[in-house]
ZAMI-624035 format. One line per field, with one value per residue: chain; z negated, x negated, y of N, C-alpha, C in turn. Coordinates in Angstrom, 1 decimal, m for minus. Layout:
N
mol (A|...)
n.zz (Z|...)
n.xx (X|...)
n.yy (Y|...)
ca.zz (Z|...)
ca.xx (X|...)
ca.yy (Y|...)
c.zz (Z|...)
c.xx (X|...)
c.yy (Y|...)
! end
This chain:
100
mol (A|A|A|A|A|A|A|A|A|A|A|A|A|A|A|A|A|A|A|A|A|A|A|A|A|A|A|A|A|A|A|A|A|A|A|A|A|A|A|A|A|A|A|A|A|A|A|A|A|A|A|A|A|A|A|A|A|A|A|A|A|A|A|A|A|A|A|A|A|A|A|A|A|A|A|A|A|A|A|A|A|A|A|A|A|A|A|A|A|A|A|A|A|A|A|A|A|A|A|A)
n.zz (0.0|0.8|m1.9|m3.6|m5.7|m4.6|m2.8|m2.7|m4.0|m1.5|0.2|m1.2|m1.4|1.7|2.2|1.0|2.3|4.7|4.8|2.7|3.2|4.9|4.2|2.0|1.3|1.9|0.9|0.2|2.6|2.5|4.6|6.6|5.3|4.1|4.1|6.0|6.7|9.6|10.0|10.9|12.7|12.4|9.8|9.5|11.3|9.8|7.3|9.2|9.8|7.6|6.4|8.7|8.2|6.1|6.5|8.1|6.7|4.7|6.6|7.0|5.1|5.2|5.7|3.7|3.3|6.0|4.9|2.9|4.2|5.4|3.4|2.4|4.4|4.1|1.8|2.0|3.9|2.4|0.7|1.9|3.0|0.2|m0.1|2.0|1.3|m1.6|m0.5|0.9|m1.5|m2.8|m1.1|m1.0|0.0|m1.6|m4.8|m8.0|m10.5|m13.1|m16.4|m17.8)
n.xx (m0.8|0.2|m0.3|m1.9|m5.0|m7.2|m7.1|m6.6|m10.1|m11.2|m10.1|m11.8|m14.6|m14.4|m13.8|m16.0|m18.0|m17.6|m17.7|m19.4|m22.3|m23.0|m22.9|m24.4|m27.8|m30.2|m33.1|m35.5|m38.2|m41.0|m42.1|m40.5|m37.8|m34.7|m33.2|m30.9|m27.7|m27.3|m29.8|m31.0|m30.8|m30.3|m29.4|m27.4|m25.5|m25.3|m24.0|m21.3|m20.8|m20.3|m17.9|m15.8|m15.9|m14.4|m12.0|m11.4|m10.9|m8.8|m6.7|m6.6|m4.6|m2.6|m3.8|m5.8|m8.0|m9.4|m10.2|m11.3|m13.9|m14.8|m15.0|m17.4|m19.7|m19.2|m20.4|m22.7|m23.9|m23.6|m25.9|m27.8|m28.2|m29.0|m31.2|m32.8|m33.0|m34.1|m36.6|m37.6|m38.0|m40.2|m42.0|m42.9|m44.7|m47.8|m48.6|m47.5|m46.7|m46.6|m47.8|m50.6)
n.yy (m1.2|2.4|3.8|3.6|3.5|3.3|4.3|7.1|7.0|6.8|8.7|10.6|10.0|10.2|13.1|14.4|13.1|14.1|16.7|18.4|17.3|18.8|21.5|21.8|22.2|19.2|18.9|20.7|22.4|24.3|25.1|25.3|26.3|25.8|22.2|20.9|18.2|18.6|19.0|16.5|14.3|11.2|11.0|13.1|11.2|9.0|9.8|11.0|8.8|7.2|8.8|8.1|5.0|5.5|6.4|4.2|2.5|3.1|3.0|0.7|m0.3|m2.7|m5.0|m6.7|m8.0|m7.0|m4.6|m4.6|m5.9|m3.7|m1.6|m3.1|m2.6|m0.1|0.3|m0.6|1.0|3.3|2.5|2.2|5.8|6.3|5.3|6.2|8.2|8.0|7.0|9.5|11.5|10.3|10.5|13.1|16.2|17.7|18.9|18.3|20.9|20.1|20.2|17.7)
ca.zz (0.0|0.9|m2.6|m4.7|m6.5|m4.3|m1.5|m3.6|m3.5|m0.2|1.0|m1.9|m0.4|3.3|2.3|0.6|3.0|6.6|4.9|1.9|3.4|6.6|3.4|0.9|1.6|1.6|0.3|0.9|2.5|2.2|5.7|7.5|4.4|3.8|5.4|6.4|7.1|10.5|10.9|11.0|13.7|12.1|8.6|10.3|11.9|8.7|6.8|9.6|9.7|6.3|7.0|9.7|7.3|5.0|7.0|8.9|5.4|4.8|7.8|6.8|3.6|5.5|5.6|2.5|3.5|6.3|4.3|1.5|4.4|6.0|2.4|2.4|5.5|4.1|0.6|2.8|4.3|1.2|0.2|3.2|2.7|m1.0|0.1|2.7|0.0|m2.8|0.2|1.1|m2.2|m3.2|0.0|m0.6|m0.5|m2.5|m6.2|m9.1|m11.7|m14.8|m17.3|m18.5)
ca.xx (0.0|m1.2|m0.6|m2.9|m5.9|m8.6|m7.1|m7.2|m10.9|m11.4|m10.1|m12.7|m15.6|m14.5|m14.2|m17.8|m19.4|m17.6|m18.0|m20.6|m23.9|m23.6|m23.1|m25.2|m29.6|m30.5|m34.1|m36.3|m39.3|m41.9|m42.6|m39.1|m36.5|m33.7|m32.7|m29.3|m27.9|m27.0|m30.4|m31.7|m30.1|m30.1|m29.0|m26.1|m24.8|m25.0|m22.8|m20.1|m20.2|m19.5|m16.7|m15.0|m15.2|m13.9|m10.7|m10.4|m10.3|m7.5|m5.4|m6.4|m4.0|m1.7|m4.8|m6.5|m9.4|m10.4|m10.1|m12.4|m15.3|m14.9|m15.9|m18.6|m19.8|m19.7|m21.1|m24.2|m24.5|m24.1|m27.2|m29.4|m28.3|m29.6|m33.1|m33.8|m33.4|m35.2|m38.0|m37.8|m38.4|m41.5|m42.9|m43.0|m46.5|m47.6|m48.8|m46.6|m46.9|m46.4|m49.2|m50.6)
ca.yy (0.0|3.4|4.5|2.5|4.4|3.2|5.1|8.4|7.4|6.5|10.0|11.9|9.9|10.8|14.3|14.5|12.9|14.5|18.3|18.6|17.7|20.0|23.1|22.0|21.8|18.0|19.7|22.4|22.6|25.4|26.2|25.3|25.9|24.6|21.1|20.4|17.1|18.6|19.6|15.4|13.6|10.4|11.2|13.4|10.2|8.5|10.8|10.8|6.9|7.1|9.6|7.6|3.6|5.1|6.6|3.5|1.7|3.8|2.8|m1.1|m1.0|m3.6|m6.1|m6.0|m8.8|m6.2|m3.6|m5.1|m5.9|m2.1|m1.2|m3.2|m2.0|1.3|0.5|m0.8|2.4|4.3|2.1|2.8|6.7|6.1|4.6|6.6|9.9|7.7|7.1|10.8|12.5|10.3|10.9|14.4|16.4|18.9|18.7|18.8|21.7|20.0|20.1|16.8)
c.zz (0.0|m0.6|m3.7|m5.0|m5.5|m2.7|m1.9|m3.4|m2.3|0.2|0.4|m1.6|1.1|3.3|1.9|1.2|4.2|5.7|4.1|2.2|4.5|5.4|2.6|1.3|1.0|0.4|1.1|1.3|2.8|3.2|6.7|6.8|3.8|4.2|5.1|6.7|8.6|12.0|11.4|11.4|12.9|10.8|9.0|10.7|10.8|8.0|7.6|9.7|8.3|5.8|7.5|8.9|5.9|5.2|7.5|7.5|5.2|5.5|7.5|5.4|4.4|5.3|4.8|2.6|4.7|6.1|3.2|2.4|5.3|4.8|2.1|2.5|4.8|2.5|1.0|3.5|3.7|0.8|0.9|3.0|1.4|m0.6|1.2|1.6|m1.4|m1.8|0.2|m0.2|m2.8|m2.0|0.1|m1.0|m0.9|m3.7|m7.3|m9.8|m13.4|m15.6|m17.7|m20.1)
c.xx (m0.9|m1.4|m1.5|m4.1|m7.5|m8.3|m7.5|m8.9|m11.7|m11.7|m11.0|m14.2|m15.7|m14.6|m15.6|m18.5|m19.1|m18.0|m19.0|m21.8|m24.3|m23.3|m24.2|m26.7|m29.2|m31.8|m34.4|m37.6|m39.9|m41.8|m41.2|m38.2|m36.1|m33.6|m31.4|m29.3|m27.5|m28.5|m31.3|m30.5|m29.2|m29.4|m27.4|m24.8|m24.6|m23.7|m21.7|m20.0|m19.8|m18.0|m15.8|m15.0|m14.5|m12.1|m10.4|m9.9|m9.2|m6.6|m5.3|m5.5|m2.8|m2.7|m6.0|m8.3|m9.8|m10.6|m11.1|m14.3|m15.6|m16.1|m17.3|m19.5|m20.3|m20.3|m23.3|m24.9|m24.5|m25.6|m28.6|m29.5|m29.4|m31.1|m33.9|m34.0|m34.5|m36.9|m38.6|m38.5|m39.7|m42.6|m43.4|m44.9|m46.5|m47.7|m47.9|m47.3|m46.8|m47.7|m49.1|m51.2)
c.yy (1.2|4.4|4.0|3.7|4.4|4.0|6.7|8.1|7.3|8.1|10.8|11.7|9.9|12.2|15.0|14.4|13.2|16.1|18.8|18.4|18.5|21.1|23.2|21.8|20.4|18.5|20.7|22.2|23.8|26.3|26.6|26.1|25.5|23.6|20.3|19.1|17.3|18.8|17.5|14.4|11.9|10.0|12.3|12.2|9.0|8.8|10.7|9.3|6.5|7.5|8.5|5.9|4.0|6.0|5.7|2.2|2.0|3.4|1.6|m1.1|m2.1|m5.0|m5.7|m6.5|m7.8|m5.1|m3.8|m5.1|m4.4|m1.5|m1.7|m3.0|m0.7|1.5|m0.3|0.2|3.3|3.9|2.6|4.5|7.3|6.0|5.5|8.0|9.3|8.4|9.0|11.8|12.0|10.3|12.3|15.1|17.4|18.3|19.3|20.1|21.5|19.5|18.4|16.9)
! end
């Protein structure tokens, strides 16, 4: 049914992830800026693929088993989002400031 609780979150992680990372800076770097997720191709198309399984989850409330491996699907691509930002921020160069 479309009114169940997990649709409520469905729609709050489609909305987060089609309009909050094109506003908010991913990071900053020094020489560039800010960096947008509109400004990295690959991480852009992330974000809307996250967008779009988690609206077609939505449409699957009649079939709940493909509705459970949509989620999946898109809780596997939340993970790779995750890993590539873990990767990203200890890749970063530049020396800390905090005293030992």
């Amino acid at each position: 049914m479309i009114q169940r609780i997990q649709t409520l979150y469905l729609v709050i992680v489609a909305l987060l992830a089609a309009v909050l990372p094109f506003f908010f800076n991913l990071w900053i770097e020094t020489e560039q800026g800010p960096i947008f997720a509109n400004n990295e191709i690959m991480i852009s198309i992330a974000f809307y693929a996250v967008a779009i399984l988690a609206a077609i989850a939505i449409l699957l409330f009649k079939n709940r088993q493909n509705q459970f491996v949509v989620n999946r699907l898109n809780m596997l691509l939340n993970l790779f989002l995750l890993g590539f930002f873990v990767y990203r921020s200890l890749n970063l160069s530049g020396e800390t400031a905090v005293s030992e």
